[in-house]
Kinemage of the C-alpha trace (Angstrom):
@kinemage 1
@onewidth
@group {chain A} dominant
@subgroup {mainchain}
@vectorlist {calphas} color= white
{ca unk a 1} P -11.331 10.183 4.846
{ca unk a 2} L -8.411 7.984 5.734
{ca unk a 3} L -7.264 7.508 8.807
{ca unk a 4} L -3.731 8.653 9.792
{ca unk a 5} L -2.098 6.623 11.574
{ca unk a 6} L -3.718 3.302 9.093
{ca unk a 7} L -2.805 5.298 6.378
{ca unk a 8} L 0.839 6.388 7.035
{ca unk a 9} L 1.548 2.502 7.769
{ca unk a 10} L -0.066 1.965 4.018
{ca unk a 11} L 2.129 4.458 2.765
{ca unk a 12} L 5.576 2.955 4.849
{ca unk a 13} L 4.659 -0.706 3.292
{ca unk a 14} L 4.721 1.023 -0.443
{ca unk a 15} L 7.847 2.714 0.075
{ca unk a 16} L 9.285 -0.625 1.222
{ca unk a 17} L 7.813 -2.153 -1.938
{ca unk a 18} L 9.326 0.462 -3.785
{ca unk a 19} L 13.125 0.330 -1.710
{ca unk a 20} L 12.979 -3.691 -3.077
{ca unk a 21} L 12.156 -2.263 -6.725
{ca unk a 22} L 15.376 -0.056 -6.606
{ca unk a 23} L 17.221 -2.727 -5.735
{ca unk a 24} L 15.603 -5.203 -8.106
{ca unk a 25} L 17.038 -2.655 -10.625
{ca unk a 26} L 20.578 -2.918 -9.084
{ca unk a 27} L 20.473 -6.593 -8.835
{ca unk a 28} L 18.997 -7.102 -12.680
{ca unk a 29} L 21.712 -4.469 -14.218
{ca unk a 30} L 24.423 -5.688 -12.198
{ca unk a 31} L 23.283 -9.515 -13.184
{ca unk a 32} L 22.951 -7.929 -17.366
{ca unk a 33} L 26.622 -6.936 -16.908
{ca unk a 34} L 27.838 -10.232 -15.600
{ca unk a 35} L 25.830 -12.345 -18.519
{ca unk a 36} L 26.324 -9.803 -21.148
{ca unk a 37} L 22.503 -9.772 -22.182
{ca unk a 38} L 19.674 -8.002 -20.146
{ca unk a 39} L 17.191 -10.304 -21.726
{ca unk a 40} L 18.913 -13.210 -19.696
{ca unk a 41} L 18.909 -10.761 -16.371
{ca unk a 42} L 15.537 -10.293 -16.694
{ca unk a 43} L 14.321 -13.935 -17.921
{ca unk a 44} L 16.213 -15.457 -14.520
{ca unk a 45} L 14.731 -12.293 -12.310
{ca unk a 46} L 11.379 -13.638 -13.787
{ca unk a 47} L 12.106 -17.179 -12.719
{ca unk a 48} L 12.944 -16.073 -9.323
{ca unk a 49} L 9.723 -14.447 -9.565
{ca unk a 50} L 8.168 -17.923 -10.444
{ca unk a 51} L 9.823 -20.043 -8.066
{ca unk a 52} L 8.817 -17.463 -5.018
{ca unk a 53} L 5.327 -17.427 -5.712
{ca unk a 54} L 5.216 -20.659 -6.301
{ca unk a 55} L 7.129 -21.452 -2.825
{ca unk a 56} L 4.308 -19.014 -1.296
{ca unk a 57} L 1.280 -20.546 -2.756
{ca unk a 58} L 2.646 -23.951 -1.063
{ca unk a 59} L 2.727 -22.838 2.129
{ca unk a 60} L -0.209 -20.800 2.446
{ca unk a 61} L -2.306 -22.589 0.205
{ca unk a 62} L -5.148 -20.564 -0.599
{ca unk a 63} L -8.891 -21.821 -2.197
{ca unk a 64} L -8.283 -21.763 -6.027
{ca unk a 65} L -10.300 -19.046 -7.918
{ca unk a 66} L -13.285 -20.861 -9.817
{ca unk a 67} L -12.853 -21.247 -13.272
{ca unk a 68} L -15.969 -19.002 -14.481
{ca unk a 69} L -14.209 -16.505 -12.190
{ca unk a 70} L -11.363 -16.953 -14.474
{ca unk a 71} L -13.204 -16.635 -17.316
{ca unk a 72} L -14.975 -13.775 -16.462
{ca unk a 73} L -12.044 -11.867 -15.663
{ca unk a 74} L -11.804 -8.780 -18.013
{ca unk a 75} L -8.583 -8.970 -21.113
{ca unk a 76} L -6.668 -6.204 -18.918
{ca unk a 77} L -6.485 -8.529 -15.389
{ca unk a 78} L -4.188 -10.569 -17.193
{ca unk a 79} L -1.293 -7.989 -18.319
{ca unk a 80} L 0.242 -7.705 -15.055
{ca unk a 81} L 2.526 -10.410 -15.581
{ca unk a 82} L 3.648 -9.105 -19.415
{ca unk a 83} L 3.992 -5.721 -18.051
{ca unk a 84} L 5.922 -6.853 -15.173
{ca unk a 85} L 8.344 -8.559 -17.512
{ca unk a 86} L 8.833 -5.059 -19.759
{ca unk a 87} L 9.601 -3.453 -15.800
{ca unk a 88} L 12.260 -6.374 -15.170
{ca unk a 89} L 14.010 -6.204 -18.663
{ca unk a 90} L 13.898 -1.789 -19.366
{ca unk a 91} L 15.454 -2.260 -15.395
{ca unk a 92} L 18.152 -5.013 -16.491
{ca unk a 93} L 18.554 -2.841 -19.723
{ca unk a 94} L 18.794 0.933 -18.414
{ca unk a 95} L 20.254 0.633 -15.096
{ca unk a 96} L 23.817 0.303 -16.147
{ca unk a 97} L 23.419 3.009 -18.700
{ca unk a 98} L 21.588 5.661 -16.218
{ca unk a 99} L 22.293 4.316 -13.319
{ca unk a 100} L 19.357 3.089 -10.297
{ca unk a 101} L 18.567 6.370 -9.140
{ca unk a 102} L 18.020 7.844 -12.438
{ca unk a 103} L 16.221 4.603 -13.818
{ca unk a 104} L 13.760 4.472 -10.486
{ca unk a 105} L 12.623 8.165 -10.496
{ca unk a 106} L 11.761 8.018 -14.273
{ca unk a 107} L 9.903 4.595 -12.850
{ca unk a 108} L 8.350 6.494 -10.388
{ca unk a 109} L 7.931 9.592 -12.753
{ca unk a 110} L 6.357 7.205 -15.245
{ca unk a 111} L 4.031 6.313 -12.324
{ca unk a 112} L 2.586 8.914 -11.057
{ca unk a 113} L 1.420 10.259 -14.581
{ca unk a 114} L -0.128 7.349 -15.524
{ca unk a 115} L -1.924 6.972 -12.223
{ca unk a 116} L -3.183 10.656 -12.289
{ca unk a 117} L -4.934 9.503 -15.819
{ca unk a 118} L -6.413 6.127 -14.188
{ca unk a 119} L -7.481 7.967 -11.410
{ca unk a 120} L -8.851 10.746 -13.083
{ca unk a 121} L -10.937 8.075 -15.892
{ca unk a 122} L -11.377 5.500 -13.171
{ca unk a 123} L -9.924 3.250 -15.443
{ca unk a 124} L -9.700 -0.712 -14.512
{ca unk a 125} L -11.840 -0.157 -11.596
{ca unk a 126} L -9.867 2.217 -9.918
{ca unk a 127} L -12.487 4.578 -7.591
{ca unk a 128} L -12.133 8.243 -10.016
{ca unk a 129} L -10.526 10.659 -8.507
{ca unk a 130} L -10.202 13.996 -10.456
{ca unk a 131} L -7.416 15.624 -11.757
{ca unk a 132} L -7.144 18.560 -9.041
{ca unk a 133} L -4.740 21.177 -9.053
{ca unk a 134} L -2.526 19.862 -6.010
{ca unk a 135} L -2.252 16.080 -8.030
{ca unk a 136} L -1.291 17.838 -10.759
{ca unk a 137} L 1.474 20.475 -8.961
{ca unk a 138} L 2.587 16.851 -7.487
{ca unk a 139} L 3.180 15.203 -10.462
{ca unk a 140} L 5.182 18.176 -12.001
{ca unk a 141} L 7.320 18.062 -8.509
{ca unk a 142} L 8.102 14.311 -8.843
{ca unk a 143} L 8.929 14.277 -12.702
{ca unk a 144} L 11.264 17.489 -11.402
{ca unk a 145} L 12.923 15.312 -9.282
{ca unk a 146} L 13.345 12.882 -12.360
{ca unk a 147} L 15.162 15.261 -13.592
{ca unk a 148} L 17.581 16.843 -10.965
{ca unk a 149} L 18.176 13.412 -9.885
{ca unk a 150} L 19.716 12.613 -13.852
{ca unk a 151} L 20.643 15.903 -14.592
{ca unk a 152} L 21.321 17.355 -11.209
């Protein structure tokens, strides 16, 4: 079992992570409005991605993985980055026709069910955790939420 105190400062880093997604969101609608296209918005949010990393990697300059590591890495490893990109452009896209509120819970909605079926399959190396009656009770609160927060 986790430990509190490690846990809830786990838990205060991921809603940070998520705070910067809702106003990724913001930024990438507001920046599809000003250049007319979200594909644009997202392409230049994805070079910002680029350019940070790459800025990181220079400073901290970590041992490259070997290349049979590379090549041994399963398909699915890899489609982080393309999913990413579909994250960045449905943001750019749907926030100025939703809103960020509305666009972020459906994120978050979105989520949560798909984690409850990795979890539950232990897909992609995920430790399996089964589908339990509070998960599931939990899930049907937060995709509520998706919807008082459009709808509300």
């Amino acid at each position: 079992m986790p430990s509190i105190p490690t846990d809830s400062l786990w838990l205060v880093l991921a809603a940070a992570a998520g705070s910067c997604i809702a106003l990724q969101a913001a930024a990438n609608g507001a920046l599809k409005q000003q250049l007319g296209d979200g594909r644009y918005a997202a392409f230049f949010s994805i070079c910002g991605t680029i350019l940070t990393a790459a800025c990181f990697m220079l400073v901290v300059r970590p041992a490259p993985p070997s290349p049979v590591a590379m090549r041994a890495a399963p398909w699915w490893n890899w489609i982080g980055g393309p999913l990413g990109a579909a994250i960045v452009l449905a943001g750019a896209t749907l926030t100025p026709r939703i809103g960020a509120a509305a666009f972020i819970t459906a994120v978050v909605g979105g989520q949560v069910i798909c984690s409850l079926a990795v979890d539950h399959y232990g897909l992609m190396n995920v430790p399996q955790q089964g589908l339990t009656i509070s998960r599931l009770v939990g899930g049907m609160l937060v995709f509520g939420g998706v919807l008082l927060v459009r709808y509300g």
